[in-house]
C-alpha positions as CSV (number, residue, x, y, z in Angstrom):
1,X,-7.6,7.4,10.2
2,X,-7.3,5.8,7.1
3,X,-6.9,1.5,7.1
4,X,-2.6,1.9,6.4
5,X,-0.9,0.5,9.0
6,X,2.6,2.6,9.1
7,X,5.9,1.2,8.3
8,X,8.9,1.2,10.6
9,X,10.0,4.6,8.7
10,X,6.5,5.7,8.7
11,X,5.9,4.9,12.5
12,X,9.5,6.8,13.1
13,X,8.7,10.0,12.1
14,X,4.8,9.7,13.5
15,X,6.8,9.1,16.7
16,X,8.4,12.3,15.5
17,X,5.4,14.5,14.8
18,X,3.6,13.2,18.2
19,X,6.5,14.3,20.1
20,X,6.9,17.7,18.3
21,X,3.9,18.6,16.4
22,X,3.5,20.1,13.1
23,X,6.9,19.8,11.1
24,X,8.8,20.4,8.3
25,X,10.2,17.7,6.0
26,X,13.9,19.2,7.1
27,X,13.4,19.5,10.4
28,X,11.6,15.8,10.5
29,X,15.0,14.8,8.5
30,X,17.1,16.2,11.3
31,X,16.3,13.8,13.9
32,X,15.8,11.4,12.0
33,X,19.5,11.4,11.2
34,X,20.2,12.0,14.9
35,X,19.9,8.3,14.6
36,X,20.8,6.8,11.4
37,X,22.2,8.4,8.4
38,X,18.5,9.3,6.3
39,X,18.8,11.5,2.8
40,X,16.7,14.4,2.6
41,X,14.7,13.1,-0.6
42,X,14.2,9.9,1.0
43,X,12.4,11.6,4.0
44,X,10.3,13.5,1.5
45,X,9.1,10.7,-0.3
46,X,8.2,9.0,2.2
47,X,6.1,11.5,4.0
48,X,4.3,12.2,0.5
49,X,3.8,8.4,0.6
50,X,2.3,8.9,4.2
51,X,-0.1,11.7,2.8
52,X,-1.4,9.5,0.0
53,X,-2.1,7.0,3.0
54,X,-3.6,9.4,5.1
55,X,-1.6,9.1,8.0
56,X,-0.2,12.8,7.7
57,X,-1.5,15.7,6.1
58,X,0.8,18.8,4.5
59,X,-0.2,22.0,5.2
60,X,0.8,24.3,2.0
61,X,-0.2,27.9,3.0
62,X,3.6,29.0,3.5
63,X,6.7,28.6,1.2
64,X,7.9,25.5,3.3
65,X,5.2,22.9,3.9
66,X,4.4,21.6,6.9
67,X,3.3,18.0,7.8
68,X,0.9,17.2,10.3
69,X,0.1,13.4,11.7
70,X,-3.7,12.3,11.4
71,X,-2.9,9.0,12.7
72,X,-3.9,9.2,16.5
73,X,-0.5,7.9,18.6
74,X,-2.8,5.8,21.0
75,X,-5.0,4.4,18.2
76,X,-1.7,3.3,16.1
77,X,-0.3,1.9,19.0
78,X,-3.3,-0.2,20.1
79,X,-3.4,-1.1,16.0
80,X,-0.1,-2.7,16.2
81,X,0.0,-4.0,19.6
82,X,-3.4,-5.9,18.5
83,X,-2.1,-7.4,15.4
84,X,0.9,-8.2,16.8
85,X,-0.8,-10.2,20.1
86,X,-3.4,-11.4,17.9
87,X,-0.2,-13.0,14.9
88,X,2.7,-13.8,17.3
89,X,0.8,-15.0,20.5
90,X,-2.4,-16.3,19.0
91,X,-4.3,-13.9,20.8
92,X,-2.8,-14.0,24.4
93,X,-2.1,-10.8,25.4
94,X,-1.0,-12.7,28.7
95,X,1.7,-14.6,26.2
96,X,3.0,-11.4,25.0
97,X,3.5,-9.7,28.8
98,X,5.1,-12.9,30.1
99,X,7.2,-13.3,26.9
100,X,8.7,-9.6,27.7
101,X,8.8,-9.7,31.1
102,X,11.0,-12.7,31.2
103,X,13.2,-11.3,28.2
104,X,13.9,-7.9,29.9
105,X,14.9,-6.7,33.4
106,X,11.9,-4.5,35.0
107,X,12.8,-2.0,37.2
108,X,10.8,-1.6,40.9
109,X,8.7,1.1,39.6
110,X,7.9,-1.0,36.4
111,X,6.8,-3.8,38.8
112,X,5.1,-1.8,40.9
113,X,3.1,-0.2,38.0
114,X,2.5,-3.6,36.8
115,X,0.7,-4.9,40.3
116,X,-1.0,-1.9,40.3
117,X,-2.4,-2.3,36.9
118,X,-3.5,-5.9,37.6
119,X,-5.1,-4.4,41.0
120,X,-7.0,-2.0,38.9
121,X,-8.1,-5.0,36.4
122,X,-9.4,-7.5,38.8
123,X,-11.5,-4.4,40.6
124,X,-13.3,-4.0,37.4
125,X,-14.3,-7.9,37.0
């Protein structure tokens, strides 16, 4: 993957070409105003931005050109997630989880997932 980090607009539709694959600049469009109101041309800019950066590619063989994400999902995320630890919380991943564990509501499962990560971590010391 090339050294870009995405943008929000960027990591958007790479969140929507993980999810569905190889799309078109319409289709990509679509969902993206499923959420918020997005113009066409502003979509296809900024995926032909996102090809000069190397996180997509566009396939050209047929009439309507297809985009395809380069940028790996878990490599992005674990990216961003290091920056953002390493800028925001010096560092301490343990800031970050106790930072959003006391500013959201965890569910059971979610808590139950969590002690069974930590179980997993402390086996491997």
């Amino acid at each position: 993957m090339s050294n870009f980090k995405p943008t929000d607009s960027e990591l958007e539709i790479l969140h929507i070409l993980w999810e569905n694959g190889p799309s078109s600049v319409r289709y990509i469009n679509d969902m993206l105003n499923e959420r918020r109101d997005v113009g066409y041309t502003t979509t296809l800019k900024l995926m032909q931005i996102m090809n000069e950066k190397g996180l997509v590619k566009r396939d050209t063989a047929a009439k309507t050109h297809i985009y395809i994400a380069v940028a790996k999902e878990n490599d992005t995320k674990n990216n961003l997630v290091n920056d953002f630890v390493n800028v925001a919380f010096h560092g301490s991943a343990m800031n970050l989880v106790m930072q959003a564990l006391g500013n959201t509501k965890s569910s059971p499962e979610e808590l139950e997932d969590l002690k069974a990560l930590i179980s997993k971590l402390e086996n491997q010391s």
